[in-house]
N, C-alpha and C positions, 0 to 999 in steps of 0.2 A: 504494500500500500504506500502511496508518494505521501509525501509531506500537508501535501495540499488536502489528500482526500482526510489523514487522520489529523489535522487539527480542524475539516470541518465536523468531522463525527465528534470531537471536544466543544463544538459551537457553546452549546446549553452550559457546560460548566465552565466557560471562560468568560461568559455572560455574568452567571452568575456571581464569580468570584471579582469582576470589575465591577458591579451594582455592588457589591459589598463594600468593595474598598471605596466607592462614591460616597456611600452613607457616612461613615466612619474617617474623614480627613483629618488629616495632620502636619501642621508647618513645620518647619526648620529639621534640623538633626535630629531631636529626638520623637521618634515616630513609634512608640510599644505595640501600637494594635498591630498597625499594617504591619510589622515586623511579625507579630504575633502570626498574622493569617497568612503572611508569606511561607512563615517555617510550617503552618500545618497543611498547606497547598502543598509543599516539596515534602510531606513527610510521605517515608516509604520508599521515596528514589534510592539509588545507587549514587547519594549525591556525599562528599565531604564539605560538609558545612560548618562554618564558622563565622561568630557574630560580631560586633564591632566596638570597640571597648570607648572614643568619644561621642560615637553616632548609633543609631538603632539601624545599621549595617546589615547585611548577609552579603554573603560570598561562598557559593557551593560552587566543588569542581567536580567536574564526571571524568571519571577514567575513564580512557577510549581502550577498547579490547587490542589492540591493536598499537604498535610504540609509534610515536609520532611530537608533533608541537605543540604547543597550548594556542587557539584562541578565544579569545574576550569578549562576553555580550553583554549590555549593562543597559539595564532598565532604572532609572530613575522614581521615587516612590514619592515624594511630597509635595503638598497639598499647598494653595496660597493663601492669604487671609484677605478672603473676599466672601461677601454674603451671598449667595445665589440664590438667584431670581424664576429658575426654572422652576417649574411644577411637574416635576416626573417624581414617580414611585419610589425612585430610590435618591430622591435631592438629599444633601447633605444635611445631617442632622445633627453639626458641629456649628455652633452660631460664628460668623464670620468667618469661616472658612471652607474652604470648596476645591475642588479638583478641575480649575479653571484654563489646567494647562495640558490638559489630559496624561496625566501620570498615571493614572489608575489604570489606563489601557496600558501602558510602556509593561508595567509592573506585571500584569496579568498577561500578555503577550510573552514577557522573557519567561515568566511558570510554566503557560505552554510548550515553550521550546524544550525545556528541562526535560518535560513528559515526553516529549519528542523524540528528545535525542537518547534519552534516559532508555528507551523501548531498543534503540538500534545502537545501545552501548557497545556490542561487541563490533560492528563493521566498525565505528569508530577509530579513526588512525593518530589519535592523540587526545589530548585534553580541553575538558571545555569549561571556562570560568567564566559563572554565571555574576554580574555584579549588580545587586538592588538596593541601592544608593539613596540614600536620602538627601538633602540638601542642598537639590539642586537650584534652586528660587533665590540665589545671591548669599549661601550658605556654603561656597566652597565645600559639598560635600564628598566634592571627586575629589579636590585636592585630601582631604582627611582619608579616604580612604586609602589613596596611593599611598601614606604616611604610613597607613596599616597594613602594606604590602600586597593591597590587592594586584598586581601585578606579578605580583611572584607566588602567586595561590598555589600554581599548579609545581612551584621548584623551577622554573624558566619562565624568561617571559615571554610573554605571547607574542606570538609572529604577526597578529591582525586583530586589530579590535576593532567592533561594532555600533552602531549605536542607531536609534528610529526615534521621531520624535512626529507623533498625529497634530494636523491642521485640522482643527476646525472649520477654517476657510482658506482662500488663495489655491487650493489645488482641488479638482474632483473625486467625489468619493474612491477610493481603493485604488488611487494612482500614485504610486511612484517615483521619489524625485531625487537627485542627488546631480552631485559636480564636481569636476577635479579642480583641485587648491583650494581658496578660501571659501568656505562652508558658510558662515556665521559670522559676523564681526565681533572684536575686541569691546571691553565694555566697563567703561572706567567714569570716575566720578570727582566731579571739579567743583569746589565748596569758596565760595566768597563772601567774608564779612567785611564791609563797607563801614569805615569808620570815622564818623561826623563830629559834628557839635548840636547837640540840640539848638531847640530856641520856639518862640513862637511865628505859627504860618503865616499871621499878616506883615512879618519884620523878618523875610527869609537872608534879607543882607544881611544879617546879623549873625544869622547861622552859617553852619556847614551841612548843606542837605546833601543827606546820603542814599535818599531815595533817588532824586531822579539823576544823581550821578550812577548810583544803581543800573536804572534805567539804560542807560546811556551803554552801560556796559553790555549788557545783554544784546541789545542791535547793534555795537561795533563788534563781537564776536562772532555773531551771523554774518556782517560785512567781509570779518577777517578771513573766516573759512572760503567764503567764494574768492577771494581774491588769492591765499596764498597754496592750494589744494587745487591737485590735479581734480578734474572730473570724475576722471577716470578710476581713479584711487581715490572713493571718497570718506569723505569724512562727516560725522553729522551730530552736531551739538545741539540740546533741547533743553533748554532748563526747565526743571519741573517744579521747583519751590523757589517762592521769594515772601520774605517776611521783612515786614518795618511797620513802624510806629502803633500806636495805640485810638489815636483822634483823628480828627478831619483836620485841626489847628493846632497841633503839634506838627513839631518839624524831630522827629528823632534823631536820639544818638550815633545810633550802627543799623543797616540793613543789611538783610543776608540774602542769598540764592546759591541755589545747587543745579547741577544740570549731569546730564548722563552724556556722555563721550563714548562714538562710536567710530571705530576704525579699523581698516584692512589689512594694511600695513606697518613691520615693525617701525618702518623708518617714519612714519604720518603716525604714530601713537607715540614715539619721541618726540618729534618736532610739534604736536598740536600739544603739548602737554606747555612748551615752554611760550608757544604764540599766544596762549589763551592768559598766563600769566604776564606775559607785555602789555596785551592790551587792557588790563582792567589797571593794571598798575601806571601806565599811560596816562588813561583816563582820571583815577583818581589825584594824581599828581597835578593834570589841568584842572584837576577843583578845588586843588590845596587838601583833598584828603588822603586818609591814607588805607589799607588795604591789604587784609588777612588771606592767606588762599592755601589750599590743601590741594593735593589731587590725590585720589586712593587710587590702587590698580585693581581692576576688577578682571573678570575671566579675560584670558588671551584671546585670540581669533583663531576658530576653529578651523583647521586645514585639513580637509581629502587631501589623502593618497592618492594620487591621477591611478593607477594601478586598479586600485583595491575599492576606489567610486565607481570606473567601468565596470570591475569584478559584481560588485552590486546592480547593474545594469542588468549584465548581462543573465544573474541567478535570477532577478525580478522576473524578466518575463520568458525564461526557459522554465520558471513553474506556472507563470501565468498568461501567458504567452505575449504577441508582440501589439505596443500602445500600452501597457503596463507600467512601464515607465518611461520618465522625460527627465530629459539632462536639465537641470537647474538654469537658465543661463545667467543669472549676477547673484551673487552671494546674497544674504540678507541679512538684516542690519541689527537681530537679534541675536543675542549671545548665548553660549552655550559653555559648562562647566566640563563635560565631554572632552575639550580642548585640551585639559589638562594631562587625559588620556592618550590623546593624539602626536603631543607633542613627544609623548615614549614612545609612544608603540602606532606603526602605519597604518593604519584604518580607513575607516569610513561613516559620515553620520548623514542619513537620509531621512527623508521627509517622507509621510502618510496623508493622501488625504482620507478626512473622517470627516466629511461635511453631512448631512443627513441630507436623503434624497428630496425633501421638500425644502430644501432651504439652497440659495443659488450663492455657490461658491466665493462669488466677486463682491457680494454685500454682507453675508452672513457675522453676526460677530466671531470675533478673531479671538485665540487664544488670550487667555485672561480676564477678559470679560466675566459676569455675573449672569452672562447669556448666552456664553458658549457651551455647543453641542456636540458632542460627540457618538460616532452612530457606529452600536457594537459590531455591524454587519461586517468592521473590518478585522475584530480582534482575530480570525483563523487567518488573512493574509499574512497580518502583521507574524504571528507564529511559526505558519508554515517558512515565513522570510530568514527568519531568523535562526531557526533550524537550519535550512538549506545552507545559508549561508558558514554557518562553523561546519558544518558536515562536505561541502564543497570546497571550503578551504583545505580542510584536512586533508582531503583527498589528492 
């Protein structure tokens, strides 16, 4: 029996065990249930499993009957804090939090595979490390777990790792996507406190307004990006927070803004780190103020293996056959914690679409949302994919 036919004969219980993990979410590293229901999903495999001493981790490896290499599949497990708006049977029953990015599928998608491959343990020609990760949501919990050796699970490390991450929208249902070199952009975070002089609003001579020099910074940043970045190599700054003052007629002390930094390139994630702190210190300096700034580094930018993205290609539609999958053509400007993975070990990280067949791809809300949908009718692709893929590597 192919891959395809026995993770659709799994339909029913892969269903089931993503409705469960939907009910039941959980933010950041420590995640007990879902760890809980993961371990009793893989209990009875032929799996060596072991759990994660900073994070609510698993990591089981299957011996392949057969001597061989290790490769790496890694499903992601945690939830965001977000309220959800859906009305379905199994909506989240954890207040403020929800499975807005479809981790629950990744999660129950890599169990399937376990079963999968767990059944044709003896053709196996090496090893296969299963990684269900928590902390993906800006919780570096790839980074924690490489710490914990999930790379060297199996005693070597893996020749190719994996990884799948379901669209809500931007792709149609059960189609396949991936691209050689950068996958994802890098994803880093640029903090500015603006530092004034109060005073009152009708007598702002008198002050040092820190708002609308503020201000002022925020659109010469958007100006700086177009002028000093290639097109082509791009880069994209968005501030999402800005706080100052308390009144209509106060002029505050200090105003702050944060904005999320997104980039392709090593050399454009050096150089925007140092252009971004020019110009607001420019700025403040033409207002006689002065000007606090951080930049944290957030996930790297996630790069396909040119090799090992085709390799994905080409397993997508030799079990699904050909329109199955499309070559990505521009990276996309979210980040991925995977990266971290990638940057050891040559792989690949491919996209799912899960959009529901009533809801039209190019409108539908998008991952993160309080209104994204995810449609189980792809959890046996996603399975069979992932299967195929360590079991074709091996080979």
């Amino acid at each position: 029996m192919s891959f395809t036919e026995s993770a659709e004969d799994m339909r029913e219980e892969l269903i089931q065990l993503r409705h469960s993990l939907h009910t039941t979410p959980e933010v950041g590293l420590h995640l007990p249930r879902t760890q809980e229901k993961v371990l009793a999903a893989l209990d009875g495999l032929p799996l060596e499993i072991k759990t994660g001493t900073a994070l609510s981790s698993v990591t089981a490896v299957l011996r392949g009957g057969r001597p061989g290499p290790a490769i790496l599949l890694r499903g992601d497990m945690d939830a965001l804090p977000v309220m959800e708006k859906n009305d379905l049977p199994y909506r989240s029953e954890s207040p403020g939090q929800m499975h807005a990015c479809g981790h629950d599928l990744h999660t129950t998608m890599l169990v399937g595979a376990a079963r999968l491959l767990s059944a044709r343990r003896e053709e196996l020609a090496g090893d296969v490390i299963f990684m269900f990760q928590p902390g993906e949501e800006g919780h570096d919990g790839a980074k924690h777990m490489i710490g914990e050796g999930v790379l060297d699970a199996a005693g070597e490390r893996p020749v190719a790792a994996y990884g799948m991450h379901v669209v809500s929208s931007m792709l149609p249902p059960g189609l396949f996507s991936a691209r050689p070199g950068p996958m994802m952009a890098a994803a880093d975070v640029f903090c500015v406190t603006v530092k004034g002089r109060g005073g009152h609003g009708s007598t702002p001579h008198r002050a040092l307004d820190p708002i609308q020099a503020a201000c002022e910074m925020v659109v010469s940043m958007q100006a700086m990006v177009t002028r000093s970045f290639d097109v082509f190599d791009p880069v994209v700054v968005t501030v999402g927070t800005f706080h100052g003052g308390s009144k209509d007629n106060i002029i505050p002390d200090d105003a702050m803004f944060e904005a999320t930094v997104r980039t392709f390139s090593k050399e454009n994630r050096r150089l925007i780190k140092r252009r971004l702190v020019e110009v607001v210190e420019g700025v403040a300096a033409a207002h006689g103020l002065r000007v606090e700034t951080s930049f944290g580094m957030g996930y790297p930018v996630t790069v396909n293996n040119e090799d090992e993205a085709a390799f994905v290609g080409r397993t997508a539609e030799e079990l699904f056959g050909a329109g199955r999958f499309f070559v990505t053509p521009n990276p996309v400007m979210g980040s991925e914690d995977f990266s971290y993975v990638l940057e050891s070990v040559p792989g690949a990280f491919a996209f799912l679409g899960a959009c529901p067949p009533d809801r039209d791809p190019a409108t539908a809300p998008y991952n993160h949302s309080p209104e994204a949908l995810f449609d189980d009718a792809v959890l046996p692709d996603g399975t069979a994919l992932y299967a195929a893929l360590a079991f074709s590597r091996l080979s």
